[in-house]
ROTIBA-631551 format. One record per residue (C-alpha): x, z, y; residue in one letter; residue number from 1. Coordinates in steps of 0.001 Angstrom, whole numbers, plus 500000, padded with zeros to 6 digits. Example, Ala and Ser with C-alpha at 12.3 -4.5 7.8 and 13.67 -1.06 7.14 Angstrom:
# residues 2
       c1       c3       c2   rest    nr
   512300   507800   495500      A     1
   513670   507140   498940      S     2
This chain:
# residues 370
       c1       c3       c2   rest    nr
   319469   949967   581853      X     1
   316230   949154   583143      X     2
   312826   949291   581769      X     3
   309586   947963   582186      X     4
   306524   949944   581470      X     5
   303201   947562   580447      X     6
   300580   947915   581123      X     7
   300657   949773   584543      X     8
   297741   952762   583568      X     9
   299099   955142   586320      X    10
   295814   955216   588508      X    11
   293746   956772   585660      X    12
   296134   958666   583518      X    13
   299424   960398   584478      X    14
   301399   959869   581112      X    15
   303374   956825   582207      X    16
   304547   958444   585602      X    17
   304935   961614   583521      X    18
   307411   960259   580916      X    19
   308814   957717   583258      X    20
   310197   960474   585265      X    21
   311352   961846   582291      X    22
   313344   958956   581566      X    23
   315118   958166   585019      X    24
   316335   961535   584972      X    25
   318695   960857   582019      X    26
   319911   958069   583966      X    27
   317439   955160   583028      X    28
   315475   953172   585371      X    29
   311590   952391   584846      X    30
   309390   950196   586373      X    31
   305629   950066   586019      X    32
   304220   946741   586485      X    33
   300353   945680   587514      X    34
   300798   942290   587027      X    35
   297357   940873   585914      X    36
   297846   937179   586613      X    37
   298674   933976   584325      X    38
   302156   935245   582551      X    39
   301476   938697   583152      X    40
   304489   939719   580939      X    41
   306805   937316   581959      X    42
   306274   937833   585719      X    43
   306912   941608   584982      X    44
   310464   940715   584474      X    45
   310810   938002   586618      X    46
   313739   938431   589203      X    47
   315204   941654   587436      X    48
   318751   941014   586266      X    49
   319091   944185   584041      X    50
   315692   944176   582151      X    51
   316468   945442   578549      X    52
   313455   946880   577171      X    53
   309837   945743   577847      X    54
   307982   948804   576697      X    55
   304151   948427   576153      X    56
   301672   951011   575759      X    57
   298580   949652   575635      X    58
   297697   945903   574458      X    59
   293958   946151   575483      X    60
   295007   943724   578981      X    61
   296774   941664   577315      X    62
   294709   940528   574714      X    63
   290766   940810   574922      X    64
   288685   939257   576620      X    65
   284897   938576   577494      X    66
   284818   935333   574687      X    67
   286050   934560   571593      X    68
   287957   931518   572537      X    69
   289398   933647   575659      X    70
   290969   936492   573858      X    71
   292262   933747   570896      X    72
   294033   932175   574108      X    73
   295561   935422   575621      X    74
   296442   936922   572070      X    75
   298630   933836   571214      X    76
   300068   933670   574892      X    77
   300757   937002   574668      X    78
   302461   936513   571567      X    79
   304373   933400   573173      X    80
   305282   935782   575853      X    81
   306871   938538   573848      X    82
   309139   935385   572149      X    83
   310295   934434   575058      X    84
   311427   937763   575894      X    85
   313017   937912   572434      X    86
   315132   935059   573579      X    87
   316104   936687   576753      X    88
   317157   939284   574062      X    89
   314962   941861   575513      X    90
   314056   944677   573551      X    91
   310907   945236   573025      X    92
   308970   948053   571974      X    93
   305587   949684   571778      X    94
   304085   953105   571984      X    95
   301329   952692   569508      X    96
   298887   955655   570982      X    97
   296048   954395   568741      X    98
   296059   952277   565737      X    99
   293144   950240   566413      X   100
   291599   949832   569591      X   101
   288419   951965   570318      X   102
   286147   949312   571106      X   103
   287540   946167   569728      X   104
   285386   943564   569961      X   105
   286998   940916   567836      X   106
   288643   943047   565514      X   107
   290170   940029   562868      X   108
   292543   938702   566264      X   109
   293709   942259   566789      X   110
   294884   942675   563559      X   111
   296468   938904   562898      X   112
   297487   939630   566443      X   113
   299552   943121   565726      X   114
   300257   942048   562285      X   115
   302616   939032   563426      X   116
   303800   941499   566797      X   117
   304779   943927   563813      X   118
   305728   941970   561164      X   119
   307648   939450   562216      X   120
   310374   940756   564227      X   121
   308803   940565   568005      X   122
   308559   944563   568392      X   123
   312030   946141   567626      X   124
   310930   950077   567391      X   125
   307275   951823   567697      X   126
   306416   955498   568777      X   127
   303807   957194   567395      X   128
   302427   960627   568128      X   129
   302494   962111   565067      X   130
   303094   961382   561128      X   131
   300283   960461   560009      X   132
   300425   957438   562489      X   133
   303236   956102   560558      X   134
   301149   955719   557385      X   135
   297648   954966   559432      X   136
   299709   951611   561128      X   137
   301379   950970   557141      X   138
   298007   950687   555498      X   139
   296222   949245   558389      X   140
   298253   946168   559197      X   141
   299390   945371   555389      X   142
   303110   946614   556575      X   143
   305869   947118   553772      X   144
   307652   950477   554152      X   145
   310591   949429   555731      X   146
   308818   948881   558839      X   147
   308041   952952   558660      X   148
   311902   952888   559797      X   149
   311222   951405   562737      X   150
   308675   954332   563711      X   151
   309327   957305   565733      X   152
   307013   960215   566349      X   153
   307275   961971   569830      X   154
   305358   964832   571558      X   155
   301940   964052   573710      X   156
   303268   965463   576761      X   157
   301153   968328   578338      X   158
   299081   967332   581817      X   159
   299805   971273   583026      X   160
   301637   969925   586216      X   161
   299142   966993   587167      X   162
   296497   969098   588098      X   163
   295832   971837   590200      X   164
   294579   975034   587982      X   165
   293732   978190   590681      X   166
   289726   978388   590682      X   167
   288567   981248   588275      X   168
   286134   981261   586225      X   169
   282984   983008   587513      X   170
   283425   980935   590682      X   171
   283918   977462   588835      X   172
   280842   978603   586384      X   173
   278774   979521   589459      X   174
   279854   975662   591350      X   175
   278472   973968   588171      X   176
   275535   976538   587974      X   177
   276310   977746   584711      X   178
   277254   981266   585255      X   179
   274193   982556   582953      X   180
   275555   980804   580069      X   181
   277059   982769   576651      X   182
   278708   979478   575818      X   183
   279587   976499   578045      X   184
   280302   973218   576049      X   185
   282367   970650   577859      X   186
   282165   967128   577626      X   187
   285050   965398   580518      X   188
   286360   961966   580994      X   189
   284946   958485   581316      X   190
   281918   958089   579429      X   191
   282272   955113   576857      X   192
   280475   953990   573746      X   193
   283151   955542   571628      X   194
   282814   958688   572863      X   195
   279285   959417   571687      X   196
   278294   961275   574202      X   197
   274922   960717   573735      X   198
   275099   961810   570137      X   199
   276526   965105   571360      X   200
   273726   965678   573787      X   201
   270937   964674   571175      X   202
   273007   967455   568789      X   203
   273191   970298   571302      X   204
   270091   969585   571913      X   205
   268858   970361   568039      X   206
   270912   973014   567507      X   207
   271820   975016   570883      X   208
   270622   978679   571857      X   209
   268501   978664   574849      X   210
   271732   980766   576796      X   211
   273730   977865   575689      X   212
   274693   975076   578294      X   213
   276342   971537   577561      X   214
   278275   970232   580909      X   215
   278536   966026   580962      X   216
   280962   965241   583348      X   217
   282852   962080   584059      X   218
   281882   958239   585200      X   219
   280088   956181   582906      X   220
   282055   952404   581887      X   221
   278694   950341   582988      X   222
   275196   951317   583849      X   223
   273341   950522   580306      X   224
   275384   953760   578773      X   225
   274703   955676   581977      X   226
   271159   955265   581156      X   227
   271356   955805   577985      X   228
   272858   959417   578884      X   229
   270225   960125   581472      X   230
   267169   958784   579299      X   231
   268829   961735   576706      X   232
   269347   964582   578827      X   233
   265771   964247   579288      X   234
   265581   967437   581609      X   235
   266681   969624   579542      X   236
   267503   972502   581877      X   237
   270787   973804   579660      X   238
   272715   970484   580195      X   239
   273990   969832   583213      X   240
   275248   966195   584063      X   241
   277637   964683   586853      X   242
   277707   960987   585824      X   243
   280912   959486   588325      X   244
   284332   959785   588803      X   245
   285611   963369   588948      X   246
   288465   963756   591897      X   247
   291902   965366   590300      X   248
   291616   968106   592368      X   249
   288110   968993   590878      X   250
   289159   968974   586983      X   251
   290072   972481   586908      X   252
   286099   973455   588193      X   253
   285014   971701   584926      X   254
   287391   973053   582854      X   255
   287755   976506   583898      X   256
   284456   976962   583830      X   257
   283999   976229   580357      X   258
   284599   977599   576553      X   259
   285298   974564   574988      X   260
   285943   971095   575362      X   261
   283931   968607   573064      X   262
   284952   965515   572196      X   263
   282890   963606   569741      X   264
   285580   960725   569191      X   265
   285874   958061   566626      X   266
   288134   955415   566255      X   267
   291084   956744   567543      X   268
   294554   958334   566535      X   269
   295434   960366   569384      X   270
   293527   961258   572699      X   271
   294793   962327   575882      X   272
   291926   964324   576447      X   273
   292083   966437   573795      X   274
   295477   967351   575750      X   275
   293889   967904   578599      X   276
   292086   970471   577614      X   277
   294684   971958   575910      X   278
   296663   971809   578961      X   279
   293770   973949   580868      X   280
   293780   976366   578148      X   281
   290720   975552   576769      X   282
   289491   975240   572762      X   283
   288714   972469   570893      X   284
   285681   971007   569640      X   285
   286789   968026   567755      X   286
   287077   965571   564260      X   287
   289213   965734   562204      X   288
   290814   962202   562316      X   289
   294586   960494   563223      X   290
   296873   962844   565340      X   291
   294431   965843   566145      X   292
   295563   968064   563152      X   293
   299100   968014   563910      X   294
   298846   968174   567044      X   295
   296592   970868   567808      X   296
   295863   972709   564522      X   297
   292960   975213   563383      X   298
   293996   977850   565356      X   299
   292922   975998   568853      X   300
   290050   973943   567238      X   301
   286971   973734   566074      X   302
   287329   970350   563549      X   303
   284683   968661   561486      X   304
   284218   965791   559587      X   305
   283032   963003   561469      X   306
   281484   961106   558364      X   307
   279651   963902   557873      X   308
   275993   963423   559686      X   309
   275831   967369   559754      X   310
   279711   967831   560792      X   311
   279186   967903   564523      X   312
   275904   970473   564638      X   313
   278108   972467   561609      X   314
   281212   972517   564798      X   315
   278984   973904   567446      X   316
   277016   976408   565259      X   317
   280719   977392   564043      X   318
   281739   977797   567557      X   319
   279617   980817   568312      X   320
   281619   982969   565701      X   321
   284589   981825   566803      X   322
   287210   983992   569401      X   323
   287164   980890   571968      X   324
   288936   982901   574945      X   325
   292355   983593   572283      X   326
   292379   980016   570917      X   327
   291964   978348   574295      X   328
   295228   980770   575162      X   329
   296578   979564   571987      X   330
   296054   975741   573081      X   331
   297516   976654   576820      X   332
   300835   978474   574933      X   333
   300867   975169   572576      X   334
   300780   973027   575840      X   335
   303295   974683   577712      X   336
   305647   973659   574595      X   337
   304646   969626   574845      X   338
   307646   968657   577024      X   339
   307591   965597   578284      X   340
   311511   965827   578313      X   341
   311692   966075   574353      X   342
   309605   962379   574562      X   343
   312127   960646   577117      X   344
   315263   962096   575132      X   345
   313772   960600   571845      X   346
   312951   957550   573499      X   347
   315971   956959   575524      X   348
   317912   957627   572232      X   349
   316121   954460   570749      X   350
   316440   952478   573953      X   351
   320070   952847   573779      X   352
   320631   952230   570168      X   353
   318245   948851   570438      X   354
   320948   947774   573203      X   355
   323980   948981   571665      X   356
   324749   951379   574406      X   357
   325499   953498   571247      X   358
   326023   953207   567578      X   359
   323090   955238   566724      X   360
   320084   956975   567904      X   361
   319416   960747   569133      X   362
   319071   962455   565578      X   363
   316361   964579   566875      X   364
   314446   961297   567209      X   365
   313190   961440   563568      X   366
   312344   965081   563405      X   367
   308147   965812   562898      X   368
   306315   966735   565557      X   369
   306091   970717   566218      X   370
């Protein structure tokens, strides 16, 4: 069996190459595609005799656009696409990471768009990353129950092998020049409107000890929000700011270096970097929204209430009472347990039960997620 991997996300985030290796080793072959042309789908598979699944992770390429008339035209190509592939009875099937995109912009096609990819037949099975997923895509996109039995949840896999992890702490607090800090709040990853970073400076900011220090690192998505960062750091001497792309190799300085990670999210179901930091053994500053509850739990996190105006400052006052050294162990143990072997065997077990290659999928495939 082959299958194809869309889109091809591999230069920013190692999940795909994680799980794809995952895959091959119980005997499965995956390819990950960067078509970006007319027909991207289409010329994914072209050429490839034993294409069974098409397996898409993220829609965001294939279907917005900088106009409304432009993403109308790629949503229903896309759409024309998947049919197509339907008729070259190729299984397709989708790993539904968030429910909504983060930063829609025409938010009425995405939902006629995922409505009719759900709804009528075009996607044949749908991971999610936890349970709550299930019933999140249900009320969302109008969907009758029976379509929960074409849901599967799967484990986040943990990044612990992607990155190298030897620097300790006083020397990555010292590279950063935070070493006289009692608490080191983290902010990492590309810097995007849905992230609110700016928010979480103008909080620490209000509420923040004067030994406290608030680290921004990670590239900003287009100058106006970089900017906007700068213009609210406003020298402030406890925050300390490196506004571009952060080499693999100099993650773990970031992260070792500090208490907790913060991520001020919204819109979203599950977030890669809240593994991350769980992966680096760090706690949690985060809402309490989609996948983040079952995933990590109270024990690793500090959660709040993002529609409450208050909940964020309430998080980072909490966090000074809070034993941040044990629950960024507890987060690291918790990692360590996020196979990416459990996700490929629960997977695979669908792959092969869309394609008859048995009768019925891996059993385990519709247990919870630890």
């Amino acid at each position: 069996m082959t299958v194809v991997f869309l889109p091809d996300y591999t230069d920013t985030n190692p999940y795909q190459s994680n799980l794809a290796a995952e895959i091959e080793k119980l005997g499965e072959q995956v390819m990950i595609t960067r078509e970006r042309s007319l027909l991207p789908i289409l010329r994914s598979v072209r050429n490839q005799d034993d294409i069974t699944v098409v397996h898409v992770h993220w829609f965001d390429p294939y279907l917005f656009s900088n106009s409304l008339l432009k993403t109308l035209f790629k949503a229903i190509g896309t759409l024309l696409e998947l049919l197509v592939l339907r008729f070259m009875n190729v299984s397709i099937v989708w790993t539904c990471h968030n429910v909504k995109s983060h930063e829609t912009p025409y938010p009425r096609i995405e939902y006629l768009f995922k409505r009719v990819f759900i709804g009528m037949g075009l996607c044949k099975h749908i991971f999610v990353h936890c349970e709550k997923a299930k019933d999140e895509l249900l009320t969302t996109y109008g969907l009758d129950e029976a379509a929960k039995s074409r849901m599967t949840a799967i484990p986040h896999g943990h990044y612990i092998d992607d990155y190298e992890n030897t620097v300790e702490r006083p020397t990555a607090q010292q590279e950063i020049g935070v070493e006289d800090a009692e608490n080191v709040f983290l902010f990492f990853g590309l810097i995007r409107p849905y992230k609110n970073v700016v928010s979480l400076i103008e909080t620490f900011k209000r509420v923040a000890t004067p030994d406290e220090r608030l680290v921004i690192a990670g590239k900003p998505s287009d100058e106006a929000i970089g900017q906007r960062v700068r213009k609210a750091v406003d020298d402030d001497d406890r925050i300390r700011t490196r506004l571009q792309f952060i080499p693999s190799d100099h993650i773990q300085v970031y992260m070792n270096a500090a208490d907790a990670v913060v991520l001020p999210l919204e819109n979203i179901t599950m977030s890669g970097s809240t593994i991350l930091g769980m992966s680096f053994g760090r706690a949690l500053i985060v809402p309490r929204v989609g996948c983040i509850p079952e995933v990590i739990g109270d024990d690793g996190a500090v959660m709040y209430d993002p529609d409450d105006t208050d909940g964020l400052a309430d998080a980072l006052t909490a966090a000074r009472e809070r034993p941040l050294d044990s629950m960024g162990a507890y987060n690291g143990r918790l990692a360590r347990r996020k196979d990416w072997s459990e996700a490929a065997g629960r997977i695979v077990g669908q792959y092969r039960a869309l394609t008859d290659r048995t009768r019925s999928p891996d059993p385990s495939s519709e247990t919870n997620i630890e």
